[in-house]
Structures are given as C-alpha cells and as structure tokens.
C-alpha positions as CSV (number, residue, x, y, z in Angstrom):
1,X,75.7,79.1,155.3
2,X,76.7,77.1,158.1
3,X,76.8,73.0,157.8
4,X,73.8,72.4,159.2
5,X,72.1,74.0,156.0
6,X,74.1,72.3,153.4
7,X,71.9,70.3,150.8
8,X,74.1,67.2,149.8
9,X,74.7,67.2,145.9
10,X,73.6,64.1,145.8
11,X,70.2,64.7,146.5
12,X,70.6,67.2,143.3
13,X,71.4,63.8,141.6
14,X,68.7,62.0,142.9
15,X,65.9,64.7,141.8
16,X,67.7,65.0,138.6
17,X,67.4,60.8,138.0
18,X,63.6,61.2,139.4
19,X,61.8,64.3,139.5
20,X,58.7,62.9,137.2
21,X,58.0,66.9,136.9
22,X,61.6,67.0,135.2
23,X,61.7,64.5,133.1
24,X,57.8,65.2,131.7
25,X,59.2,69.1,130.9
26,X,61.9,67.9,129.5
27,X,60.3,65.8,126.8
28,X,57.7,68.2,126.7
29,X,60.3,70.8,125.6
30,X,61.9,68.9,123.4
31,X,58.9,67.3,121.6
32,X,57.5,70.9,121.7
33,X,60.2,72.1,119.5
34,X,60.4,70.0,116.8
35,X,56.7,70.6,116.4
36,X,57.1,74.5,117.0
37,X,60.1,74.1,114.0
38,X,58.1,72.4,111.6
39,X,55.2,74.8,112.0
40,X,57.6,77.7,112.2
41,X,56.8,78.3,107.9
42,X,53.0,79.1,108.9
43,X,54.0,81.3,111.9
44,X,52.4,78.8,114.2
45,X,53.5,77.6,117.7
46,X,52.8,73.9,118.7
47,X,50.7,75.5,121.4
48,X,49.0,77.7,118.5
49,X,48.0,74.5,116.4
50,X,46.8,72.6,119.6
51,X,44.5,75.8,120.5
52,X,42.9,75.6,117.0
53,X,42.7,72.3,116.8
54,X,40.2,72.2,120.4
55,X,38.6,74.7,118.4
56,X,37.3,72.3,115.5
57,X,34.2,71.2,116.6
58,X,30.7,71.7,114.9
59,X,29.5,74.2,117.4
60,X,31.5,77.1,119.2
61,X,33.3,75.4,122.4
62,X,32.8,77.4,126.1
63,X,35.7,79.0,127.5
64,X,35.9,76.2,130.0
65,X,35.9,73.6,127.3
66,X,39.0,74.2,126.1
67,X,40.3,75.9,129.4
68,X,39.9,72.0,130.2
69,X,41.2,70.1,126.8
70,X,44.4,72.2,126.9
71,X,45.1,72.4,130.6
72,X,45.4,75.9,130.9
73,X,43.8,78.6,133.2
74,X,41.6,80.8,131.8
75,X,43.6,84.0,132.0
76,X,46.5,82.3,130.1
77,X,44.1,80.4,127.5
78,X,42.6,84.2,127.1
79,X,45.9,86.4,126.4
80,X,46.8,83.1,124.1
81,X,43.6,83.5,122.6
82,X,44.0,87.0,121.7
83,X,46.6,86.9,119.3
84,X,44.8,84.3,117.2
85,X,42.2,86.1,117.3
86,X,44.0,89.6,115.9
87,X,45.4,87.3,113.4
88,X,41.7,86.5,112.1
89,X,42.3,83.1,113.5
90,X,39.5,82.6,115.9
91,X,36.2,84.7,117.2
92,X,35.4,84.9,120.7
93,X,31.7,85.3,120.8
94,X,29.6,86.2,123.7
95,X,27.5,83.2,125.0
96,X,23.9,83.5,124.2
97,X,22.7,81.3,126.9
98,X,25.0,83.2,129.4
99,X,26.2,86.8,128.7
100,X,28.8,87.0,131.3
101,X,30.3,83.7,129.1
102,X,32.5,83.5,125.7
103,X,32.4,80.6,123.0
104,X,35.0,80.5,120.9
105,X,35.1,79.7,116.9
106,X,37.6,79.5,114.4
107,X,37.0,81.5,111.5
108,X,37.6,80.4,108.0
109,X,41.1,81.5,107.9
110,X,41.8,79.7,111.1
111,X,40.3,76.4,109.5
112,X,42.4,76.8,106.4
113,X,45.6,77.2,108.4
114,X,44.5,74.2,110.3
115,X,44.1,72.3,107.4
116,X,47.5,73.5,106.0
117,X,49.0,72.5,109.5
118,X,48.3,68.9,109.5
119,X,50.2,67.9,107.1
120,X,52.6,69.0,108.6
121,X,51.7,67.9,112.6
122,X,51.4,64.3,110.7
123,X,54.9,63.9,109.5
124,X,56.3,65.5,112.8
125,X,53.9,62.9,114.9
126,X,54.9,60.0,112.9
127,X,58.8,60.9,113.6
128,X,58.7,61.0,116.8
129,X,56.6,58.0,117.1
130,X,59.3,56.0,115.1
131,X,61.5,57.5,117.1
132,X,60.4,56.4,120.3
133,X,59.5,53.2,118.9
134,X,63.0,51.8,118.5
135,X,63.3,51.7,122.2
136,X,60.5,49.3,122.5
137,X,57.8,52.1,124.0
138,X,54.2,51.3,124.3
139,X,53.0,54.8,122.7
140,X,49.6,53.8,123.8
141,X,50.8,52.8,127.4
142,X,52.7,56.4,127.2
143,X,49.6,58.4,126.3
144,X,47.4,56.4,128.8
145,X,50.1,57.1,131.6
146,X,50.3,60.6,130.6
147,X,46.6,61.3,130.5
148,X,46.2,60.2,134.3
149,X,48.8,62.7,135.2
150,X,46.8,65.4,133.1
C-alpha cells in the first residue's frame, strides 16, 4: 500500500467517537443481552419475545404488519418465524382475502409463554431504565429520537 492510500488512524477515532450506526448497535447489543439473559430460562431470545409480542393482537396480523413493527425483511421475519412456529408458538395461516398472503397468530402456547415472559421483560425494562436514569436521560426523548431513525 503506497502513502497515498493510507487511511489516518484518526479518522478510525473519529468514526469510533461518532458513527450514530455504532453507537446505536452497540447499545442495541448490549441492551439485547441482558434481555436475551433473562429470558434465556424460557428458551426465548429478546428478538423471540418481541416477535410474539407484535403477534398479540385480537385478529391475525399480515406478514407486512409485523414485517413493519419489527423492522425486518420479510425473508428474515419468515425463517424467524419458522422456529416459533415448530415450537407451537405461532400459526401462519393463509390470508383469506388474498391466497398468495399469510396472517400470522399465536397459538395458545405462544400466549402462555408470553404471559410468562413479561414478568420477566418488566423487571429487565425497569433496570435498564433506572439505569439510564442516573445519567439524567430523557427515556421519552430517547425513544422519540430513536423512533425517527426507525
């Protein structure tokens, strides 16, 4: 590599100090695994429990529905879907008002693991809240700023 084509470690320094995309993952990661910790007992991922959580809703949500609420594409959200659903977890049901469409449901078991899972998100949620809390964070300023990047 000649001179010319050096990258200056500063600029590693400066991306480090600012990359937005960095520092997002980074929490992202580490708020993910505290959550996927203390839902490790019910073989649940924090992913897992946010999947079945779009899920609860009086009717079955549209593919695109939760493709939306989750961020995901719909070829991730469907291999992620499809161990949850050979656990019993959820139902994928053709759309009646468009074949070529799936709605998906949870199924009783899914439900009671949700409802076990709470519990358990609650106590999580309300650490890390404390936690952030001592450094004078607006959690609702967070989540607001947050959403209009999502």
């Amino acid at each position: 590599m000649s001179k010319g084509d050096a990258l200056p470690f500063a600029i590693t320094h400066k991306v480090r100090d600012t990359c937005i995309c960095l520092h997002v993952q980074r929490a992202a990661r580490a708020v993910g695994r505290r959550f996927d910790e203390a839902l490790r007992p019910l073989g649940l991922t924090n992913g897992q429990f946010s999947m079945l959580m779009s899920l609860n809703r009086p009717d079955a949500a549209r593919m695109a529905e939760v493709s939306e609420v989750l961020a995901m594409d719909r070829t991730t959200l469907t291999a992620a879907l499809k161990l949850l659903e050979r656990r019993g977890l959820v139902k994928v049901l053709v759309d009646a008002e468009d074949r070529r469409s799936r709605r998906l449901m949870l199924t009783p078991a899914g439900r009671k693991l949700l409802l076990d899972a709470l519990p358990i998100w609650k106590r999580v949620h309300a650490l890390i809240e404390r936690h952030v809390a001592k450094f004078d964070a607006n959690l609702d300023r967070i989540r607001a700023d947050l959403r209009v990047l999502g």
